[in-house]
matplotlib code that plots the C-alpha trace (Angstrom):
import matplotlib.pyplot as plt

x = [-97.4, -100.9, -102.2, -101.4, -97.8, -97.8, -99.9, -101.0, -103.6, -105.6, -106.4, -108.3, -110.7, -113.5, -113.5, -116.6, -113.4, -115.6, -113.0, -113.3, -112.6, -109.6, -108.7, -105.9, -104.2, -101.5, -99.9, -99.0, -100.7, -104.0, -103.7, -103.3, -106.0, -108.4, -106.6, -107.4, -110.8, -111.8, -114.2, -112.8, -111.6, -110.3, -107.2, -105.0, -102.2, -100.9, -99.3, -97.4, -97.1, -94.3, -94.5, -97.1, -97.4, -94.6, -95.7, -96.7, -94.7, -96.7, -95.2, -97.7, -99.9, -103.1, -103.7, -107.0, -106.4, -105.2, -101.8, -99.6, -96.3, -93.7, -94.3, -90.9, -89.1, -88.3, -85.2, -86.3, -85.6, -88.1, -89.5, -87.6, -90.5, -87.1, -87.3, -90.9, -90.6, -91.0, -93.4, -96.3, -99.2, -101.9, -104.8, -108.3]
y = [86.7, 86.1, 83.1, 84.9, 85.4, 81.6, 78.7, 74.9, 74.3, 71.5, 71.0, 67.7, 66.0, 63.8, 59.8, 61.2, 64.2, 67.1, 69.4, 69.8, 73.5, 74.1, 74.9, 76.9, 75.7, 77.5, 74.2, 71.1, 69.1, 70.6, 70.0, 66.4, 66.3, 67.1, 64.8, 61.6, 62.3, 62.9, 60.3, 56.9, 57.5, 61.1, 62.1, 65.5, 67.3, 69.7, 72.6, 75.3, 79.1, 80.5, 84.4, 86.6, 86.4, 83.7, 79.8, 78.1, 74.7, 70.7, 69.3, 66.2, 64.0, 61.7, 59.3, 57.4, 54.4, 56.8, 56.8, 59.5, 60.4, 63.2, 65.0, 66.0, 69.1, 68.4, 67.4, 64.5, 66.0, 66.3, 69.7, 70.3, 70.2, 71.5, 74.5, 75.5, 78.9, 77.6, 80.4, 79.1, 78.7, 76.3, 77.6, 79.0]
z = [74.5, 72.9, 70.7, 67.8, 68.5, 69.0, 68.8, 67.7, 65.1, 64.0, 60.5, 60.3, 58.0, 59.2, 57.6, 54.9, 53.9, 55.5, 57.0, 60.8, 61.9, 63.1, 66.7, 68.1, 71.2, 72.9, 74.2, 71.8, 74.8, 74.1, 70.2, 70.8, 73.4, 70.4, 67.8, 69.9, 70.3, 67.0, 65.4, 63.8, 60.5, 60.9, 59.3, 59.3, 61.1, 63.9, 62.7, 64.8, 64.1, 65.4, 64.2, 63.1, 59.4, 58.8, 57.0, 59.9, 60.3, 60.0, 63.4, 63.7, 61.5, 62.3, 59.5, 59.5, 61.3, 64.0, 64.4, 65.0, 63.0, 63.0, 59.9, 58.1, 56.3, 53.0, 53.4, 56.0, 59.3, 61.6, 63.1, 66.6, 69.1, 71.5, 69.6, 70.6, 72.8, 76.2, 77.3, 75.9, 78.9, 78.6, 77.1, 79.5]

ax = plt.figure().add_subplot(projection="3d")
ax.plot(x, y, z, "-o")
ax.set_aspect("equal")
plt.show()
């Protein structure tokens, strides 16, 4: 398994709305681990891709006063963080 069969990505926006790159992570852990160190006011969200080529899923979101929240499907469930494949290594 590779990071491009599965990973975590960050999509966030510093607090003057410049987009900070994103960062792949092969472990949720490591996602968060860069989402509570960003700079005060940043906002954004976690998102996981579970297949190459298919809409990755929003599993977390950072608003600007910090906190973290479960992001929701449409229909108001919340993404299964059970359902992540449990061979995914820390990343190197």
């Amino acid at each position: 398994m590779t990071i491009d069969d599965h990973y975590f990505e960050t999509r966030f926006t510093d607090a003057d709305g410049n987009e900070i790159p994103p960062q792949r992570y092969l472990t949720l852990q490591g996602a968060l681990a860069d989402a509570i160190v960003l700079p005060s006011g940043s906002y954004g969200s976690i998102w996981y891709q579970d297949q190459p080529g298919s809409q990755p899923l929003e599993v977390l979101r950072q608003d600007a006063d910090g906190s973290m929240i479960d992001a929701l499907y449409d229909d108001g469930t919340n993404y299964p963080l059970g359902g992540v494949p449990e061979g995914i290594e820390p990343a190197q």
